[in-house]
C-alpha positions as CSV (number, residue, x, y, z in Angstrom):
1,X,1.3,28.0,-10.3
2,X,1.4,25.6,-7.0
3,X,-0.1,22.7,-7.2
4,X,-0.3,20.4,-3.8
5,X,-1.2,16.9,-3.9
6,X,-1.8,13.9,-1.1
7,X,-2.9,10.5,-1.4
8,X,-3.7,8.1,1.5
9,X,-1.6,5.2,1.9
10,X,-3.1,1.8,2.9
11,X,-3.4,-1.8,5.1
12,X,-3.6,-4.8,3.0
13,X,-5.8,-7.3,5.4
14,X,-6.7,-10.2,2.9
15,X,-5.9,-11.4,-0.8
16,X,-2.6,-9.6,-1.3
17,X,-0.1,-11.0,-3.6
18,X,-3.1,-12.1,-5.6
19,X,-3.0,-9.0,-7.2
20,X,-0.6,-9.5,-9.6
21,X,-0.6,-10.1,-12.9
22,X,-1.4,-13.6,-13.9
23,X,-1.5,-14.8,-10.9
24,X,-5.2,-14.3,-10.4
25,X,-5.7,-15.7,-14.0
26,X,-4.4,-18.6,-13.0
27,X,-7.1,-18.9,-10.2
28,X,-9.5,-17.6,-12.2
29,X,-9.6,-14.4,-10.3
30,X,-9.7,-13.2,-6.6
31,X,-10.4,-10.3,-4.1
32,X,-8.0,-8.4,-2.0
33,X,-9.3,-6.5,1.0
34,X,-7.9,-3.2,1.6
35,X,-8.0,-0.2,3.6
36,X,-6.7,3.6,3.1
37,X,-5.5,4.9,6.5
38,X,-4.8,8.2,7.5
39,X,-0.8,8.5,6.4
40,X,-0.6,10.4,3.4
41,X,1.9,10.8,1.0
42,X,2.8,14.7,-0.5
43,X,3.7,16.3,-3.3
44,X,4.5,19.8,-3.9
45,X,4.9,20.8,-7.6
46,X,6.0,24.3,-8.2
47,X,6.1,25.8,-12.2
48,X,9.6,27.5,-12.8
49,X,10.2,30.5,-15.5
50,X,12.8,28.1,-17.1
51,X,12.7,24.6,-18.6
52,X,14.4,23.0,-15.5
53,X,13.0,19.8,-13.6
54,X,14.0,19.8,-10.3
55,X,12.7,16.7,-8.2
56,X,13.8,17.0,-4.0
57,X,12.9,14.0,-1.3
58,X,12.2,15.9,1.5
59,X,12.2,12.4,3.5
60,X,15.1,11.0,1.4
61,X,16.9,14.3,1.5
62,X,17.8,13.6,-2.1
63,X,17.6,15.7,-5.1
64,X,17.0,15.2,-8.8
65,X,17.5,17.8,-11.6
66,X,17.7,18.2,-15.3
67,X,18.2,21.2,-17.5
68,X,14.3,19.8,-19.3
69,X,12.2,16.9,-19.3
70,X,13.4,15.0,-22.3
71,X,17.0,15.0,-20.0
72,X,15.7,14.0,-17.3
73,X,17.4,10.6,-16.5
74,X,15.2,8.1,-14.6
75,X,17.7,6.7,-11.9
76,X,18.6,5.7,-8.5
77,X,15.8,6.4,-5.4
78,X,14.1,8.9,-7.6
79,X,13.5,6.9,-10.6
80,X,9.6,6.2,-10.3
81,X,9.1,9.7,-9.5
82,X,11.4,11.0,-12.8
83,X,9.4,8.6,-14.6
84,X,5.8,10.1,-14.1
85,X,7.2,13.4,-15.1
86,X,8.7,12.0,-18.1
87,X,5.4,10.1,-19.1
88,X,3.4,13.2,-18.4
89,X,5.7,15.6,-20.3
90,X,4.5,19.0,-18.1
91,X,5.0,21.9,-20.4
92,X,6.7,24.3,-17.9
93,X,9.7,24.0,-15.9
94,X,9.4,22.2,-12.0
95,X,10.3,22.3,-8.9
96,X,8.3,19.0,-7.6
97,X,8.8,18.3,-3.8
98,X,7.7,15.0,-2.4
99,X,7.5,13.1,1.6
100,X,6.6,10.5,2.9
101,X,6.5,10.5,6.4
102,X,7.1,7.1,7.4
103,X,10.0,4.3,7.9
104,X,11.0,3.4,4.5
105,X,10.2,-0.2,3.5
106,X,7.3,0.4,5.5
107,X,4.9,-2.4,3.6
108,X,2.0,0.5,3.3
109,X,2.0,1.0,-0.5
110,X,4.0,4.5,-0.1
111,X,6.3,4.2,-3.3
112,X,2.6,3.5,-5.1
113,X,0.8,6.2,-2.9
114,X,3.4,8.8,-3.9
115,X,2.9,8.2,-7.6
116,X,-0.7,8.4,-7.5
117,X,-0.5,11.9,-5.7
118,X,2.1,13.2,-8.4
119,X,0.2,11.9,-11.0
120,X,-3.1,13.6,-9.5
121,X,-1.0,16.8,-9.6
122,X,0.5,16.4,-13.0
123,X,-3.0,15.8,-14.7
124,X,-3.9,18.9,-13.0
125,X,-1.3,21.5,-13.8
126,X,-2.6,20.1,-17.4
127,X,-5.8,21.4,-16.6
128,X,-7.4,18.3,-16.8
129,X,-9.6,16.3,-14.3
130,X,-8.0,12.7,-13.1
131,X,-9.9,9.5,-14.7
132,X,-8.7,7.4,-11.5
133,X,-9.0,4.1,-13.5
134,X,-6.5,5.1,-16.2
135,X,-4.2,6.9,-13.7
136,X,-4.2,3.3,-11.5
137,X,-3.4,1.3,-15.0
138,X,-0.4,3.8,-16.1
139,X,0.6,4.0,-12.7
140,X,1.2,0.3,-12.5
141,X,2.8,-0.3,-15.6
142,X,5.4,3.1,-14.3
143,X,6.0,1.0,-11.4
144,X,6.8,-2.5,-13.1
145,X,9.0,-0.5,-15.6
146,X,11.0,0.9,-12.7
147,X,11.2,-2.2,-10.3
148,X,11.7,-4.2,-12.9
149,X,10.0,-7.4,-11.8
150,X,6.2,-8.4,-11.8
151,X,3.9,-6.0,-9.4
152,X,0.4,-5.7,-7.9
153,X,-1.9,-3.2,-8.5
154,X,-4.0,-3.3,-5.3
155,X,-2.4,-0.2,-3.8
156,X,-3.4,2.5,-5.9
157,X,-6.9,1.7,-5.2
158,X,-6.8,3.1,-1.7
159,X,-4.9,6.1,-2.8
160,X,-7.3,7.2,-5.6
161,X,-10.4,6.4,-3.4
162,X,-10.1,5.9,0.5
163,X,-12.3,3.9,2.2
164,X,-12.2,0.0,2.5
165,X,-11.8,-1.6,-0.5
166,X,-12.8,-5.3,-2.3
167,X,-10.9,-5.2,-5.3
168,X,-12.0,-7.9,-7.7
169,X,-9.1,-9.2,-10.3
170,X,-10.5,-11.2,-12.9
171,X,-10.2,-12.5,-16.4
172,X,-12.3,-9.5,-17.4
173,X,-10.2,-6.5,-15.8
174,X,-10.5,-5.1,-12.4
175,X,-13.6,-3.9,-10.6
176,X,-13.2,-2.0,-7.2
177,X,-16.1,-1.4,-4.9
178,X,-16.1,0.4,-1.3
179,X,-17.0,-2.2,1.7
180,X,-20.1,-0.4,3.3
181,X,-19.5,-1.2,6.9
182,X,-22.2,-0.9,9.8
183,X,-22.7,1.9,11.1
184,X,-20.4,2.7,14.3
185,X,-17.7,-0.4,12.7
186,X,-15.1,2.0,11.4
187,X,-14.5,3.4,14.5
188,X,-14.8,0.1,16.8
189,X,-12.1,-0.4,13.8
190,X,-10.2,2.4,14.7
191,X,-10.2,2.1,18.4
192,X,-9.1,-1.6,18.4
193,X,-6.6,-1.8,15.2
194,X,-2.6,-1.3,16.2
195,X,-0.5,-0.2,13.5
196,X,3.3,-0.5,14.2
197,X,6.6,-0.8,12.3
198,X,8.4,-3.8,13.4
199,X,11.6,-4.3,11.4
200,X,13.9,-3.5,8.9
201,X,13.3,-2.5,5.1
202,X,13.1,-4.8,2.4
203,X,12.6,-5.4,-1.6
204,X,8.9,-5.9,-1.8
205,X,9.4,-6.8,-5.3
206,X,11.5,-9.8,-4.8
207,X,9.6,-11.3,-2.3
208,X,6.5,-10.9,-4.4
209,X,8.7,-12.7,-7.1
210,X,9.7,-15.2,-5.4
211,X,6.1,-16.1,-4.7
212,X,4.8,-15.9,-8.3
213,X,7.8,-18.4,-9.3
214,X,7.0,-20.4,-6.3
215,X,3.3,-20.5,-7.6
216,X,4.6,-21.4,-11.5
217,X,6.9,-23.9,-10.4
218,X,3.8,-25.8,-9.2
219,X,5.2,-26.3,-5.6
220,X,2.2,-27.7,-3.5
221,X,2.5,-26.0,-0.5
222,X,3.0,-22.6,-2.3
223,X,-0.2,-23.3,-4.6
224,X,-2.5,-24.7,-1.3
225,X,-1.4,-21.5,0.3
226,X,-2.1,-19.3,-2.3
227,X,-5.7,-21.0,-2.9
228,X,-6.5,-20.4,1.0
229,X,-5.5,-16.8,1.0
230,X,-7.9,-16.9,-2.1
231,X,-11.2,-18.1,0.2
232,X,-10.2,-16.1,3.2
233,X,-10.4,-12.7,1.5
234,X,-13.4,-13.4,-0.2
235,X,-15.0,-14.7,3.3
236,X,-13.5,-11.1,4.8
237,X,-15.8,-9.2,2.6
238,X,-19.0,-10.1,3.7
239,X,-17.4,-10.3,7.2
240,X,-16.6,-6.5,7.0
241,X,-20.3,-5.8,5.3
242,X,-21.7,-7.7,8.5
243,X,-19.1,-5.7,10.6
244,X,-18.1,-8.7,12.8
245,X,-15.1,-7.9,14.8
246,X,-14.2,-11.3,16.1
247,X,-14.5,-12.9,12.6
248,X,-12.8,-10.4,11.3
249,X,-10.0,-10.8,13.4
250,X,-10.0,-15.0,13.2
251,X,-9.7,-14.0,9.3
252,X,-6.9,-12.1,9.7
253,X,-5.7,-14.9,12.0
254,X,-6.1,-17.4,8.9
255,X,-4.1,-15.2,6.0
256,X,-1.3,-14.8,8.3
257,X,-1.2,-18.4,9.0
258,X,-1.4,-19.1,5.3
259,X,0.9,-16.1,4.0
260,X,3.8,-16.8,6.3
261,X,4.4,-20.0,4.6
262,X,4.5,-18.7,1.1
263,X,7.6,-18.2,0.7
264,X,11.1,-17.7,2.9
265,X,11.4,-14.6,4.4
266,X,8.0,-13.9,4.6
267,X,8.3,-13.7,8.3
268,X,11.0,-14.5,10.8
269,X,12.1,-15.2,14.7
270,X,11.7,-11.6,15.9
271,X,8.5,-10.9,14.1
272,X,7.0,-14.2,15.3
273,X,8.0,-13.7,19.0
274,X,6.9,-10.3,18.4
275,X,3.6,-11.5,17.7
276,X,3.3,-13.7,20.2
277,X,4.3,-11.6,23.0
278,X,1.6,-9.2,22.0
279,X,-1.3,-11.9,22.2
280,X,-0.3,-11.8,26.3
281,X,-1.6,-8.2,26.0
282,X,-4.7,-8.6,24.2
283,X,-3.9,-8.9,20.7
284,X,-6.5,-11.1,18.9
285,X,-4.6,-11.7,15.4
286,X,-2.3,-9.7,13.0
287,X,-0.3,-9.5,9.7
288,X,2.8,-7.9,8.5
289,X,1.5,-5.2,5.5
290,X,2.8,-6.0,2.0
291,X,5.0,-8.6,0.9
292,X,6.1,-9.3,4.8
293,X,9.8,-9.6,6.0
294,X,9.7,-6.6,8.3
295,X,7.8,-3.0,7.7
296,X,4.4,-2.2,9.3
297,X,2.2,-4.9,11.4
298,X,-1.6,-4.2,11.9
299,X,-3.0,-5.9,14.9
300,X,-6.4,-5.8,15.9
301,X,-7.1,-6.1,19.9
302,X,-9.4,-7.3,22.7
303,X,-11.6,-4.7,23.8
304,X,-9.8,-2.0,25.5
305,X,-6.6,-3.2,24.9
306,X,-5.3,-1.5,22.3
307,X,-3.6,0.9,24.6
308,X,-2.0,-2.1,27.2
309,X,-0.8,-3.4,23.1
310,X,0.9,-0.1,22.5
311,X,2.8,0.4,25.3
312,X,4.4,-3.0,25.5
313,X,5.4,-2.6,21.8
314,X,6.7,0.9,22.8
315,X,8.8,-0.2,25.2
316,X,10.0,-3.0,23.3
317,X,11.3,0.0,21.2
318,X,9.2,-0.5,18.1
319,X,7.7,2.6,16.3
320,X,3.4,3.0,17.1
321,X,1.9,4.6,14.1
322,X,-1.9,6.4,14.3
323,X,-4.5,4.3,12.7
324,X,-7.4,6.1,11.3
325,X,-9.4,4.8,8.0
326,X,-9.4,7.6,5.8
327,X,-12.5,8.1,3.5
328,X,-11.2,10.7,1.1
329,X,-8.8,8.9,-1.7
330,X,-6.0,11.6,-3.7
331,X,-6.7,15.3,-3.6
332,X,-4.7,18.0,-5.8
333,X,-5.1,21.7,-4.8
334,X,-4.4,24.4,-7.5
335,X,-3.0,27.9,-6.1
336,X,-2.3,30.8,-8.9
């Protein structure tokens, strides 16, 4: 049996960081704003005539392999992946292939994408149907168990659903709903939104960390930002249901302003004068994606600009990605 699996990774535009645990306890509860974009992660799983797992990185180049599932060692880039098959226990032998086709330490929830798709995939070649809400909550605990340090759960949202997201963390669990934009806004969305990768990779997990202690240790400026980000994604919703460009883009304006100064290393020289370069071209406001320090930026533009945007970021020799929302969350295949 072949089982193919894909899951769309995602923009964070408001609220991030307020998605992990207790953080949004502590503010008694917040929104993060996200979207699922047309990047999607993959995963191949193949059933063997033997007990042999057999996990290969097709981006990473790196393989995995144990003679059965109860030796299979969780360890080095691999271990999230070796993880979700250990949790899931198949009953056959594997061959699981997996890509992501993007810069690593991209900022796009790929790591999180990926492990939605293979766990889509894994529930299937059980023969049962995905319940997306308990995949999402075992997913996130695999993911803190292998990083090792407190970590959000807003990306696995867009992977198991598409669309636009308002993710509401709160004292009582989680509740997701899809943002219903005007009609004709996704793709004014679409043809104005620059999605690029602007520097090198880093530890999302430790910059996340480092915000949360930040946050515990009561430092003011950390707390005031925090509390701003807090109003500014919960202002984005409506402004996405109203499908307001030009608010939409003074928002993202606002969280960038306010997430910058969370923490050190959020952003730095070259991303700032990146930024501001961009603004000369007919960029109206952007963000770095995830914890910030380098990855992906989204940008949204002036009318018509989006393409003036692209080429000066092109030439400045920074990688353009497509941006396209993508309205279908994971999918698993089954072939006999």
């Amino acid at each position: 049996m072949k089982i193919t699996a894909t899951a769309p990774m995602r923009v964070d535009l408001a609220g991030g960081t307020l998605d992990i645990y207790p953080l949004y306890v502590f503010e008694g509860g917040a929104y993060t704003i996200n979207a699922a974009i047309g990047i999607r992660s993959r995963v191949v799983l193949e059933t063997r005539n033997d007990p042999k797992i057999i996990i290969y990185s097709r981006d990473l180049d790196i393989e995995l392999s144990a003679p059965d599932v109860n030796k299979l060692r969780p360890e080095g880039p691999l271990d999230l992946i070796a993880r979700a098959v250990k949790y899931y226990r198949p009953a056959a032998g594997l061959t699981i292939t997996t890509e992501n086709n993007i810069p690593k330490g991209s900022g796009l929830g790929a790591s999180s994408t990926l492990l939605m798709a293979l766990s889509h995939a894994l529930i299937r070649l059980s023969g049962q149907r995905p319940d997306k809400e308990e995949v999402i909550d075992i997913g996130a605990n695999i993911e803190a168990q292998s990083i090792k340090v407190p970590t959000g759960k807003q990306d696995y949202y867009p992977a198991s659903y598409g669309g636009i997201n308002a993710i509401w963390f709160g004292i009582d669990g989680v509740k997701r709903s899809s943002i219903d934009v005007p009609g004709g806004f996704t793709q004014e969305l679409e043809e104005r939104t620059v999605l690029s990768f602007v520097g090198a990779p880093r530890f999302s997990g430790a910059t996340n960390w480092n915000m949360m202690k930040a946050y515990i240790d009561n430092q003011s400026q950390t707390v005031a930002n925090i509390r701003r980000i807090k109003q500014t994604a919960l202002k984005m919703k409506g402004v996405l249901e109203q499908g307001r460009f030009h608010a939409l883009a003074h928002l993202l304006r606002e969280e960038w302003r306010n997430r910058k100064n969370l923490a050190p290393g959020v952003t730095n020289p070259q991303i700032d004068g990146i930024m501001a370069a961009i603004e000369k071209e007919g960029a109206l406001a952007g963000k770095l994606c995830g914890a910030g320090g380098g990855g992906c930026m989204v940008t949204l533009t002036r009318k018509g600009a989006k393409a003036r945007v692209e080429r000066y970021l092109q030439k400045a020799g920074i990688v353009v990605l497509p941006f396209k929302i993508e309205r279908r969350g994971a999918i698993a295949r089954v072939e006999k």
